[in-house]
C-alpha positions as a Markdown table, in Angstrom:
| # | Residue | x | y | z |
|---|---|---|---|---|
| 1 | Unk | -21.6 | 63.3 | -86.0 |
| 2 | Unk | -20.9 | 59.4 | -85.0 |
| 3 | Unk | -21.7 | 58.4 | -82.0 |
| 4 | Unk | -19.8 | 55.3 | -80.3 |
| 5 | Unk | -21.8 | 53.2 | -77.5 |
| 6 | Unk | -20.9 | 54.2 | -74.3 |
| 7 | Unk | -18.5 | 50.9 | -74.1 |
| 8 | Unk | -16.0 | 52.1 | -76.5 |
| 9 | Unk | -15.2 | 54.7 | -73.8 |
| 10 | Unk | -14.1 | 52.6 | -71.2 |
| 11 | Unk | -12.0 | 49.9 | -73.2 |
| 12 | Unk | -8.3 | 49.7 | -72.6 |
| 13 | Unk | -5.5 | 47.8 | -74.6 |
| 14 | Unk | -2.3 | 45.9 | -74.0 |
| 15 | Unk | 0.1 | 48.5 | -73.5 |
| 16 | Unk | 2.9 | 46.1 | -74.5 |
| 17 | Unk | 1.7 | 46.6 | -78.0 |
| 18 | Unk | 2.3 | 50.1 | -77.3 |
| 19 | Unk | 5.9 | 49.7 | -76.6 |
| 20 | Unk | 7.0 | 47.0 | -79.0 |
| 21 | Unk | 6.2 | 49.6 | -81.6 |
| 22 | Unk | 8.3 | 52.6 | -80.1 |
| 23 | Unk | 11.2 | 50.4 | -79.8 |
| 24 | Unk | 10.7 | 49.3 | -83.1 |
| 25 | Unk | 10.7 | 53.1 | -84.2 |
| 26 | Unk | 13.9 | 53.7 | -81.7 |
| 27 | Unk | 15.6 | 50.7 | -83.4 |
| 28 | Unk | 14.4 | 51.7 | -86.9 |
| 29 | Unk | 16.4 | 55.3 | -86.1 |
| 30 | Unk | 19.6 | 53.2 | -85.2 |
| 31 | Unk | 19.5 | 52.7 | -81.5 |
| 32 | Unk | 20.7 | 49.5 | -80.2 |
| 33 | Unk | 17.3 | 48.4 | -78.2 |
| 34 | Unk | 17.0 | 45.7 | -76.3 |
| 35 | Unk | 13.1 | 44.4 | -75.7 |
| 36 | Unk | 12.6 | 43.0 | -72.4 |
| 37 | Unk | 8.7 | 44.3 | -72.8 |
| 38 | Unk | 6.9 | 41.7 | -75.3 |
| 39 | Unk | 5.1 | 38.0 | -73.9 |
| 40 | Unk | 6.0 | 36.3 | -77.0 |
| 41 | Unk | 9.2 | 33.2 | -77.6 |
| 42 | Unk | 11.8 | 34.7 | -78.9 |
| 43 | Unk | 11.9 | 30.8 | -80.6 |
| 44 | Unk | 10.7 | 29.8 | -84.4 |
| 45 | Unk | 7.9 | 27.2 | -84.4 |
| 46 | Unk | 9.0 | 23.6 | -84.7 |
| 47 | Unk | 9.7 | 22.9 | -88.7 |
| 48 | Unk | 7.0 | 19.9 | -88.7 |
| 49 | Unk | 4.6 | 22.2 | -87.5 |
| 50 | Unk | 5.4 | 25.1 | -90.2 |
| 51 | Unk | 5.5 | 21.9 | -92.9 |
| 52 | Unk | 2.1 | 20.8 | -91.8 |
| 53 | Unk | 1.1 | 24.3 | -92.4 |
| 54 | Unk | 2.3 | 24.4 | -96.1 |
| 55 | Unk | 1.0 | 20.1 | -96.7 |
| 56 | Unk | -2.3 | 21.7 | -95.9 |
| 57 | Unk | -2.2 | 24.6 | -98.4 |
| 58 | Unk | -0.9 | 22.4 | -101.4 |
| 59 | Unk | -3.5 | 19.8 | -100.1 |
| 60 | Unk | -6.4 | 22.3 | -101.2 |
| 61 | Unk | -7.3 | 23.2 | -97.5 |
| 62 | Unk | -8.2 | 26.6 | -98.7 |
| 63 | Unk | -11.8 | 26.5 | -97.3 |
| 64 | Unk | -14.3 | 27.0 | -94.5 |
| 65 | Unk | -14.0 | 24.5 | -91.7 |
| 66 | Unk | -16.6 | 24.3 | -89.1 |
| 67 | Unk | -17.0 | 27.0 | -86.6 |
| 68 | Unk | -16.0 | 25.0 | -83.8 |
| 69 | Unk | -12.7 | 23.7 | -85.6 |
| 70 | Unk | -11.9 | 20.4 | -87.2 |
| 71 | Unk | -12.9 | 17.2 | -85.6 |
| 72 | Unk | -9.2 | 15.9 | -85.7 |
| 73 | Unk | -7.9 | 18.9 | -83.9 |
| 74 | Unk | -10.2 | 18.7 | -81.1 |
| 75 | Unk | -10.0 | 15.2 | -80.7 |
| 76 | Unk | -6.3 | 15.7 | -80.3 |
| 77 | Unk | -7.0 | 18.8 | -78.1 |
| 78 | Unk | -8.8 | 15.8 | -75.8 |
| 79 | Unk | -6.0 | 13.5 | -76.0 |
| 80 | Unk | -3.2 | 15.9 | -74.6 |
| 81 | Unk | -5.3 | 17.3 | -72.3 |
| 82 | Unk | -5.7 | 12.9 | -71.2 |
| 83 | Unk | -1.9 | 12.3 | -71.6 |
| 84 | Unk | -0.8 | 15.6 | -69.7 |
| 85 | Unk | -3.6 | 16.2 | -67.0 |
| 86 | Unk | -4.8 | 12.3 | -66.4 |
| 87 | Unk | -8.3 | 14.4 | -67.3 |
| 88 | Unk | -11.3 | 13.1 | -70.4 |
| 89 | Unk | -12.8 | 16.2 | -72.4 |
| 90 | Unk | -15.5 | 15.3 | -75.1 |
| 91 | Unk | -14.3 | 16.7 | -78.3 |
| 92 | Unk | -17.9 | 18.5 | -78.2 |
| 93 | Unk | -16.7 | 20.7 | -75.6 |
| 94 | Unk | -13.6 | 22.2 | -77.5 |
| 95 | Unk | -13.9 | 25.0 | -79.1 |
| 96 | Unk | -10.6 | 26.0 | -82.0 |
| 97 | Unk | -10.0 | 29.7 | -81.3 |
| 98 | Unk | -8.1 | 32.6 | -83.5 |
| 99 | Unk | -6.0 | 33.1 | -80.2 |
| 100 | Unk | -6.4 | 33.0 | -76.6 |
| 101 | Unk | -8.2 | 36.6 | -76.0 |
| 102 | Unk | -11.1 | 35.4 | -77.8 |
| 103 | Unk | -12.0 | 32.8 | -75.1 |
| 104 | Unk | -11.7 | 35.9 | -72.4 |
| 105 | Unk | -14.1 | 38.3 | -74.8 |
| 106 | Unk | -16.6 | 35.4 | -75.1 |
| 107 | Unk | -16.6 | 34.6 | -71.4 |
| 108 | Unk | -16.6 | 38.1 | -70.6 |
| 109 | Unk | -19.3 | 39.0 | -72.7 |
| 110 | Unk | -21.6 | 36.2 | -71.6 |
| 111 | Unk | -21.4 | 37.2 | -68.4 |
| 112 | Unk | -20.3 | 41.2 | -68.2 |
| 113 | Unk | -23.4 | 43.6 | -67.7 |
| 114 | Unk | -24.5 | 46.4 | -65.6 |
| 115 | Unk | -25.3 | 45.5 | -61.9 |
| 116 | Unk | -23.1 | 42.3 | -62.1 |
| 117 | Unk | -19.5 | 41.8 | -60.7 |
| 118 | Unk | -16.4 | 40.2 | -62.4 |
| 119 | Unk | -13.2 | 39.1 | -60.7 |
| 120 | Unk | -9.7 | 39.1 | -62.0 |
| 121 | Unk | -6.1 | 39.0 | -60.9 |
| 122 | Unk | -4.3 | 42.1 | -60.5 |
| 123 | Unk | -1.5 | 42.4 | -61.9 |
| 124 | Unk | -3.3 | 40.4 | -64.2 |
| 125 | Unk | -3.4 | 40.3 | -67.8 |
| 126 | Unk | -4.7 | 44.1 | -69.0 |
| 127 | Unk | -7.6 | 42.5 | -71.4 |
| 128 | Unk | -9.4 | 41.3 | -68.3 |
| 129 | Unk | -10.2 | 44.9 | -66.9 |
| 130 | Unk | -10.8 | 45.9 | -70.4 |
| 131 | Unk | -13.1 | 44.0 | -71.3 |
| 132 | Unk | -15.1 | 44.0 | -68.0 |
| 133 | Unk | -15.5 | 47.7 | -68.2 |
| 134 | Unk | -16.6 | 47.5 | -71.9 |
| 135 | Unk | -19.7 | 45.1 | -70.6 |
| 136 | Unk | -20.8 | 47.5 | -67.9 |
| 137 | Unk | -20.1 | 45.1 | -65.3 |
| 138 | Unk | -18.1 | 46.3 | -62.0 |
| 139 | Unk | -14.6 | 44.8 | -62.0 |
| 140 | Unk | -13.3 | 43.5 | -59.2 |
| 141 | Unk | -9.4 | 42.9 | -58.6 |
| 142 | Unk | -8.4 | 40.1 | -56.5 |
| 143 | Unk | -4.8 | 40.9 | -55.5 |
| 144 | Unk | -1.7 | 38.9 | -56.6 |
| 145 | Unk | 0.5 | 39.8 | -53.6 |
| 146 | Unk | 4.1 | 39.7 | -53.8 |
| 147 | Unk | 4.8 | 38.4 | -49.9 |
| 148 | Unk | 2.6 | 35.2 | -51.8 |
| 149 | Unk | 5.1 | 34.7 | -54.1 |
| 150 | Unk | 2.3 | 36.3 | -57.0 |
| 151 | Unk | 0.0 | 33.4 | -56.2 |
| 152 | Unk | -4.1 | 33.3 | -56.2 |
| 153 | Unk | -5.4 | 33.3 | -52.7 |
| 154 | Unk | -8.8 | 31.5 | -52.1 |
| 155 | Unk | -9.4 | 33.1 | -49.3 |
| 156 | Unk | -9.2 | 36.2 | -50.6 |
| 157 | Unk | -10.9 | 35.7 | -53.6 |
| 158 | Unk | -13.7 | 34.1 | -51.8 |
| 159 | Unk | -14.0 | 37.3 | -49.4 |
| 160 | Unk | -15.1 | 39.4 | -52.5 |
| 161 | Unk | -17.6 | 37.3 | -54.0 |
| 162 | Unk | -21.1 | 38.5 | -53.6 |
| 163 | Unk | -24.3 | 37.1 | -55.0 |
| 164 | Unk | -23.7 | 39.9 | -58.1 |
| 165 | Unk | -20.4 | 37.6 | -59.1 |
| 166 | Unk | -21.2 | 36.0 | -62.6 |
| 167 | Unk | -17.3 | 35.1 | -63.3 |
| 168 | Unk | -14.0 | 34.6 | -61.5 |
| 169 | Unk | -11.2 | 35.1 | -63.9 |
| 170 | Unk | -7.5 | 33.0 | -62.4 |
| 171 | Unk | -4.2 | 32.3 | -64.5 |
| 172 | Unk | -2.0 | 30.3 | -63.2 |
| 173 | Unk | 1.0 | 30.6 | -64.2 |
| 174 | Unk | 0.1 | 34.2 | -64.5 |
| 175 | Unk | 1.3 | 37.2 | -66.7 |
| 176 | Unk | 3.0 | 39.3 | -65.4 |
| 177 | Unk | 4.1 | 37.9 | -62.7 |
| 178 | Unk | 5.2 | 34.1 | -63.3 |
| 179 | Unk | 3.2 | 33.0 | -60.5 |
| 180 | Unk | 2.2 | 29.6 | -59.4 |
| 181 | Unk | -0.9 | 28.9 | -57.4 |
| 182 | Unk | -0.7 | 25.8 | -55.5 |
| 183 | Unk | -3.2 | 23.1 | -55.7 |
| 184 | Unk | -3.8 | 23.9 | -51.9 |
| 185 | Unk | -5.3 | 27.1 | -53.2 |
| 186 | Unk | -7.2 | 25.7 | -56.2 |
| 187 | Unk | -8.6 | 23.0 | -53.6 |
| 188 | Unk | -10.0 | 25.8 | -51.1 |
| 189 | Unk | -11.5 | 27.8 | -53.9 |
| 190 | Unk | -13.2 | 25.0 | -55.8 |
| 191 | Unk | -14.7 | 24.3 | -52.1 |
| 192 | Unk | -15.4 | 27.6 | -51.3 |
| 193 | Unk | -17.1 | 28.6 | -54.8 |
| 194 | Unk | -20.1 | 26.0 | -53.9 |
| 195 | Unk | -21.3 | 29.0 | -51.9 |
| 196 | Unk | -21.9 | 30.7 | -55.1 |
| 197 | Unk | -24.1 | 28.6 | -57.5 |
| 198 | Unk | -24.0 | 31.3 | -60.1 |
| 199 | Unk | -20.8 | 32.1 | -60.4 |
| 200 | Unk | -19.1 | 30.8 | -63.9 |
| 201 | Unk | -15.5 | 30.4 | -63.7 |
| 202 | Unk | -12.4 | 31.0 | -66.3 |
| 203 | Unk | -8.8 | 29.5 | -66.0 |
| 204 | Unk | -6.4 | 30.9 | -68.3 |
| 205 | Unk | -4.2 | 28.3 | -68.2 |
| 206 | Unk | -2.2 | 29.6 | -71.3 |
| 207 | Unk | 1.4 | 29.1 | -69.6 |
| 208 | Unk | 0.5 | 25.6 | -68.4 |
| 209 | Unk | 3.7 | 23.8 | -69.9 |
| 210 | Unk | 5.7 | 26.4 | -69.0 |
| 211 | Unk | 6.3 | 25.7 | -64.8 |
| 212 | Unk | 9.7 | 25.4 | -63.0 |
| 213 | Unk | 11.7 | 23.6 | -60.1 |
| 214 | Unk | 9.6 | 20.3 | -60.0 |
| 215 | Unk | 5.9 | 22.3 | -59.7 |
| 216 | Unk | 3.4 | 20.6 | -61.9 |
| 217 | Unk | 0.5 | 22.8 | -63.1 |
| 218 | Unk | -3.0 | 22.0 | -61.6 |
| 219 | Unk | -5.6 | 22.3 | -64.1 |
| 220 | Unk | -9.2 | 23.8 | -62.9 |
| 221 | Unk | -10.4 | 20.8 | -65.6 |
| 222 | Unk | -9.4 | 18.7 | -62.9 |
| 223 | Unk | -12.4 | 19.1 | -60.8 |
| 224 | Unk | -15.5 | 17.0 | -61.3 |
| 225 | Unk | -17.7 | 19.6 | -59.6 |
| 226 | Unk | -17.3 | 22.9 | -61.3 |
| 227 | Unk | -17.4 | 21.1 | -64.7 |
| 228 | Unk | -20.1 | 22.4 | -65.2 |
| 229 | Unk | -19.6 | 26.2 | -64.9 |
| 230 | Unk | -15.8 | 25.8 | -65.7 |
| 231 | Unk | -14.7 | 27.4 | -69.0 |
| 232 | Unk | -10.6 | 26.7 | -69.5 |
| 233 | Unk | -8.5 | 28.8 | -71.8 |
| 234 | Unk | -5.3 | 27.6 | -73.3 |
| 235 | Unk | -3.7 | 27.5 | -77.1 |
| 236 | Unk | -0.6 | 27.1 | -79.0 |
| 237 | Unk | 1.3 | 30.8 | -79.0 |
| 238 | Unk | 3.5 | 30.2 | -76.1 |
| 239 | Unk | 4.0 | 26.3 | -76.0 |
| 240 | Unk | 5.1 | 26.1 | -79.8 |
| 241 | Unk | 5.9 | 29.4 | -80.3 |
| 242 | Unk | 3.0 | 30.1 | -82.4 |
| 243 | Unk | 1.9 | 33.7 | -81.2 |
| 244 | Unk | 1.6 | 34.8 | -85.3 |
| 245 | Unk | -0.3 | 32.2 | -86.3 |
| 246 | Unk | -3.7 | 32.9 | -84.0 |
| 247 | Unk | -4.6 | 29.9 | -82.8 |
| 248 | Unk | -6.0 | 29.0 | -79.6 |
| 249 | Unk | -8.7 | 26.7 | -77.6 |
| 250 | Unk | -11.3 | 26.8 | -75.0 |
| 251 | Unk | -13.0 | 24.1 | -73.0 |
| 252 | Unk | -16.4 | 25.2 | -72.2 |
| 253 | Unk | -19.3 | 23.4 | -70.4 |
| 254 | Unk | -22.5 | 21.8 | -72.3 |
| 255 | Unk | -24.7 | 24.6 | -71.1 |
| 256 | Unk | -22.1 | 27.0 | -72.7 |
| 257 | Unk | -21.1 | 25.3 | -75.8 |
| 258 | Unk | -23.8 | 26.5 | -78.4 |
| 259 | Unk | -23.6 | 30.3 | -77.0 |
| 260 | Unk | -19.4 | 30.4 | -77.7 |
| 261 | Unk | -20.1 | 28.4 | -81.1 |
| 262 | Unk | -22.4 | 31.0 | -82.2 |
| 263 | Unk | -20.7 | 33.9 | -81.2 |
| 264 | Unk | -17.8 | 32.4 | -83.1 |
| 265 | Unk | -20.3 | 32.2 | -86.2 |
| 266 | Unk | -21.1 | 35.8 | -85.8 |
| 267 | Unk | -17.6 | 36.7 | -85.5 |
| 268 | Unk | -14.9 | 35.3 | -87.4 |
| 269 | Unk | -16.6 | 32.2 | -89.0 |
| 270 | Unk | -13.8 | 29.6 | -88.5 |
| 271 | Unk | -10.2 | 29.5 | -87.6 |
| 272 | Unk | -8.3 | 29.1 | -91.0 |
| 273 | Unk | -7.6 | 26.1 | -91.9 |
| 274 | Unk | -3.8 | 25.8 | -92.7 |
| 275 | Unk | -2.7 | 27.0 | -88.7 |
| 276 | Unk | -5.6 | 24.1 | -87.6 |
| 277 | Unk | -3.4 | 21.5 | -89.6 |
| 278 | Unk | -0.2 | 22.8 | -87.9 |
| 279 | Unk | -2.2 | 23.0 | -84.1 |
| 280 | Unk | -2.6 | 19.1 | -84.7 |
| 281 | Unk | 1.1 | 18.5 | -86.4 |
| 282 | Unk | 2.1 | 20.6 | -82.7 |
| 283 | Unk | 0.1 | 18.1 | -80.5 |
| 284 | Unk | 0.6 | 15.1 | -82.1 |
| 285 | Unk | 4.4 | 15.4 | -83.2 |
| 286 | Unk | 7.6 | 15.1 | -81.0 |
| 287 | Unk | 7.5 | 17.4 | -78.0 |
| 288 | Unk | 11.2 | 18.0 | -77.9 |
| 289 | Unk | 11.4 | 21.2 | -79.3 |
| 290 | Unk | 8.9 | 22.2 | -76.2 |
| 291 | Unk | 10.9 | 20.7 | -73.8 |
| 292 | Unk | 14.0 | 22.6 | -75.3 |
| 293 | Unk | 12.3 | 25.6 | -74.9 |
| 294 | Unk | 10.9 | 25.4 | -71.5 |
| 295 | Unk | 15.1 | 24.1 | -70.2 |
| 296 | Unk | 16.5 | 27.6 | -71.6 |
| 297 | Unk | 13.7 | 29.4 | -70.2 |
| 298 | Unk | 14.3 | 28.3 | -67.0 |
| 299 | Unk | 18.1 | 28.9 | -67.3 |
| 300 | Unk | 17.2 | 32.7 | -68.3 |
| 301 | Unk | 14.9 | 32.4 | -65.1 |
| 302 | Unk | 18.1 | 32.0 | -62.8 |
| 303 | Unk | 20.3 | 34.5 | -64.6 |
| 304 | Unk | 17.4 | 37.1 | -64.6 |
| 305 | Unk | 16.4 | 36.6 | -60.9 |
| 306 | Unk | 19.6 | 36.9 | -59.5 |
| 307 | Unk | 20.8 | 39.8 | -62.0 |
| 308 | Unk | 17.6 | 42.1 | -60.6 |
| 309 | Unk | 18.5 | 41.2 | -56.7 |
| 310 | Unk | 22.1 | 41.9 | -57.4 |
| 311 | Unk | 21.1 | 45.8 | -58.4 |
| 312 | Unk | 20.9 | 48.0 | -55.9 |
| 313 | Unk | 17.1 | 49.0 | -54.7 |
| 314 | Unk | 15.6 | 45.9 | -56.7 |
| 315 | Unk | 13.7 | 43.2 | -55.1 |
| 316 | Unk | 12.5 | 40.4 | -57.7 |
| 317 | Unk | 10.9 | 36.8 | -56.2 |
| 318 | Unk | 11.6 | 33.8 | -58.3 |
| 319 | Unk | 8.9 | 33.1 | -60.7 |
| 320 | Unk | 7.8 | 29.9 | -60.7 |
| 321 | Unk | 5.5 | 29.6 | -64.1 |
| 322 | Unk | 5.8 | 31.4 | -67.2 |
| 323 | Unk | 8.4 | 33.9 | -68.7 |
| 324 | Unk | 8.5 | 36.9 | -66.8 |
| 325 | Unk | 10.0 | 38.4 | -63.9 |
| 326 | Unk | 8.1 | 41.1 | -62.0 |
| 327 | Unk | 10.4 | 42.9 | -59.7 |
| 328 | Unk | 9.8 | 45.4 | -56.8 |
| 329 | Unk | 11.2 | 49.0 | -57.8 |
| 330 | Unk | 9.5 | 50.9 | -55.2 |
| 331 | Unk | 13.2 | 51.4 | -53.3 |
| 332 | Unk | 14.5 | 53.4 | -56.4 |
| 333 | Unk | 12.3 | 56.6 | -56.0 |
| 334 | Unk | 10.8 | 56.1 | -59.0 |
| 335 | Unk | 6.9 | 55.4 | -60.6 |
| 336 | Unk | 7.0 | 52.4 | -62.7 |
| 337 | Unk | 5.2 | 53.9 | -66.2 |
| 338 | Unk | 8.1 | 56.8 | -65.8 |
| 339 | Unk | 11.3 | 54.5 | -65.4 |
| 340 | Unk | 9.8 | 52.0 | -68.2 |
| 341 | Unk | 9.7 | 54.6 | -70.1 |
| 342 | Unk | 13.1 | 56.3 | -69.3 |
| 343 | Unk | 14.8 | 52.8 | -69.3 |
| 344 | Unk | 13.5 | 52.8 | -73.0 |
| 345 | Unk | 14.2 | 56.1 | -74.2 |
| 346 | Unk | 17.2 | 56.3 | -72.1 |
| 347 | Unk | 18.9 | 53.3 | -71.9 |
| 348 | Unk | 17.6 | 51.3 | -75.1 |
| 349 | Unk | 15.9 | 48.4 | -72.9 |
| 350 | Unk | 12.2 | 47.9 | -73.3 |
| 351 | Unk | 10.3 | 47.0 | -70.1 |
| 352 | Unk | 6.3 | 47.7 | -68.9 |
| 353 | Unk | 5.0 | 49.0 | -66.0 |
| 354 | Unk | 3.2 | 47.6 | -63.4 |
| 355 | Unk | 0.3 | 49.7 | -63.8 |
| 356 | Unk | -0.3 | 48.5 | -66.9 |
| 357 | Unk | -1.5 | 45.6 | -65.5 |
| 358 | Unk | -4.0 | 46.7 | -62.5 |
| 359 | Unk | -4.0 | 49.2 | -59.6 |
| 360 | Unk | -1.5 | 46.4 | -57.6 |
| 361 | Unk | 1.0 | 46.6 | -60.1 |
| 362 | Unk | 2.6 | 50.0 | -59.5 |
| 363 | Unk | 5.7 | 49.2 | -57.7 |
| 364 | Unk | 6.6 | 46.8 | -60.6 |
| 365 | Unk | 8.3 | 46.3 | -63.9 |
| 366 | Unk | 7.6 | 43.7 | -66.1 |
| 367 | Unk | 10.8 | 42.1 | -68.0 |
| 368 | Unk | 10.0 | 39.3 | -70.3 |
| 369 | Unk | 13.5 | 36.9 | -70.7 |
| 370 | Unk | 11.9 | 35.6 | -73.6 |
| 371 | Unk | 15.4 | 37.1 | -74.8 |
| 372 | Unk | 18.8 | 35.8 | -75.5 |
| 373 | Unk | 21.0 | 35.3 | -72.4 |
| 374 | Unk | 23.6 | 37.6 | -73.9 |
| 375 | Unk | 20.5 | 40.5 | -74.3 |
| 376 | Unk | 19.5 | 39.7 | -70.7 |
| 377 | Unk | 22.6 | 40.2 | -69.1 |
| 378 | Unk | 23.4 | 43.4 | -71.4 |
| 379 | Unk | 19.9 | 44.5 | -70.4 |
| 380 | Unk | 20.5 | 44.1 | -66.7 |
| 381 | Unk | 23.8 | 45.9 | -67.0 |
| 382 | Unk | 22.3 | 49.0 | -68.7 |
| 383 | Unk | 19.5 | 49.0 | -66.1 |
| 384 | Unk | 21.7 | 49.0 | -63.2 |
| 385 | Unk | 23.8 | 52.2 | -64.5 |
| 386 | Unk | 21.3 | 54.4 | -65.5 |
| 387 | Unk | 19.8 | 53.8 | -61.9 |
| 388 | Unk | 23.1 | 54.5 | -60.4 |
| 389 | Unk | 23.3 | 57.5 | -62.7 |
| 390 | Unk | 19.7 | 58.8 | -62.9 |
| 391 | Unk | 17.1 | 60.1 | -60.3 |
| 392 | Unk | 13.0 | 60.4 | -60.7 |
């Protein structure tokens, strides 16, 4: 008989996974569904990015590149990161990624063990949790309340540190909730953090181009005195529309560096080297396409917002980051994991449930409007009669 380490028990997964394939299997059958549930653009990437892609494949780039990614993409990782955030990163420090989750598993796994604590943002992104519990180490949710517009509190977060915190885990803007934490709130916890010398910190800053109404994203790389213990997460999925392609990067301290690069060694070599060719067509070609993207997400922002406060017993705050709306079902009577799942079997719109995303999040649906605007507004009209129509 096999026997699994005792981690494999406690791992979770990204229930949205879960649900893109039964909707798949609904529509596959003939139902009309309409998928409100999966974090990906609903955009193609750029054509000079894609034509990079194919230049590098007929240019022979067929081979291994360097564990830590080619030097001309993480020199151009530098230079946005100079152009955007006013901030200078060695090219040393970057680290070329298959996607952003394998920054979190690194991080996590540097730091995760029994006896230690690890704290995330809840609702937060599900992988956080899982992974923390697959370490051993005690995971520690630091709420994303809705009365502060979904936004990290340093005072709270600070109130549950201990000397057993080895990582702080914050994602601004945040799935699932599209909140923004204000630089007030970075400020305090950069400051209050001093108390706690050996705490490492993670920013998943993945949704960093993606902010609304004026608000400018504050980057954690910003701060001269946690640069050392800072390790900041962000990629191309969302930004370019590049979720199939697996590529992402990391930032990570000198004292770091050599553990991430080796754990890359040991676990997927390199990044291929066509998508590393497109990463640097991405950062280094027009930013139009970006921009494009960012003005109809923000349009779908407005019609989905004020679609879920017109229903009756829905309460949704404005997201401010991001592509997802998070709106307060607790008035309807029902759990959230039950109406997801009846709004998908029932009335063909794909959604995910707050719990799938912490022990804060029931009360909550998730509804990406990475989506047409047509979809959204058929999606919020079929969601709005079969709550008039249906009870728990």
């Amino acid at each position: 008989m096999l026997h699994l380490v005792s981690g494999f028990d406690r791992i979770g997964e990204e229930n949205a996974f879960a649900v893109l394939a039964k909707a798949a299997a609904l529509a596959a059958q003939g139902r009309d569904i309409i998928n409100l549930g999966i974090g990906q653009p609903d955009f193609k990437t750029p054509p000079h990015i894609v034509e990079a892609a194919v230049k590098a494949l007929r240019d022979g780039e067929h081979g291994y590149t360097p564990a830590t990614g080619i030097l001309p993409l993480r020199e151009a990782v530098a230079a946005d990161l100079h152009k955007r955030h006013g901030v200078t990163v060695s090219p040393d420090s970057v680290l070329i990624v298959p996607g952003g989750k394998v920054t979190m598993h690194m991080a996590i796994l540097m730091f995760g063990a029994p006896g230690v604590d690890i704290l995330y943002p809840d609702p937060g992104f599900p992988i956080y949790r899982s992974m923390i519990e697959f370490t051993g180490a005690r995971p520690v949710p630091v709420p994303m309340r809705e009365e502060n517009g979904f936004a990290f509190s340093a005072e709270e977060a600070l109130a549950l540190m201990t000397p057993q915190t080895r990582l702080v885990i914050l994602n601004s803007p945040a799935n699932p909730t599209g909140g923004v934490t204000p630089k007030a709130e970075i400020d305090a916890f950069v400051a209050g953090i001093a108390r706690f010398p050996d705490a490492a910190i993670l920013s998943d800053e993945i949704y960093g181009q993606m902010t609304y109404d004026g608000l400018a994203h504050q980057t954690l790389l910003a701060y001269p005195e946690i640069r050392d213990r800072l390790i900041m997460l962000d990629g191309w999925s969302k930004t370019y529309a590049m979720t199939g392609w697996r590529l992402g990067y990391s930032i990570w301290p000198a004292p770091l560096y050599e553990a991430a690069r080796k754990l890359a060694v040991n676990s997927y070599s390199c990044v291929n080297a066509p998508a590393q060719f497109a990463g640097l067509a991405a950062l280094a070609g027009p930013q139009d396409a970006v921009h494009a993207m960012v003005a109809e997400f923000d349009a779908r922002r407005r019609l989905v917002t004020e679609g879920l406060n017109a229903i009756p017993n829905l309460r949704a705050a404005t997201p401010k980051g991001a592509f997802y709306a998070f709106p307060n079902i607790a008035a309807t009577g029902w759990k959230a994991k039950p109406l997801a799942n009846a709004l998908l079997e029932k009335a063909g719109v794909a959604t995910i449930g707050g719990p799938d995303f912490g022990v804060y999040g029931e009360g909550f649906l998730r509804l990406s409007y990475a989506n047409s605007r047509e979809n959204i507004v058929k999606a919020l009209k079929r969601i709005e009669d079969f709550l008039a129509s249906e009870t728990p």
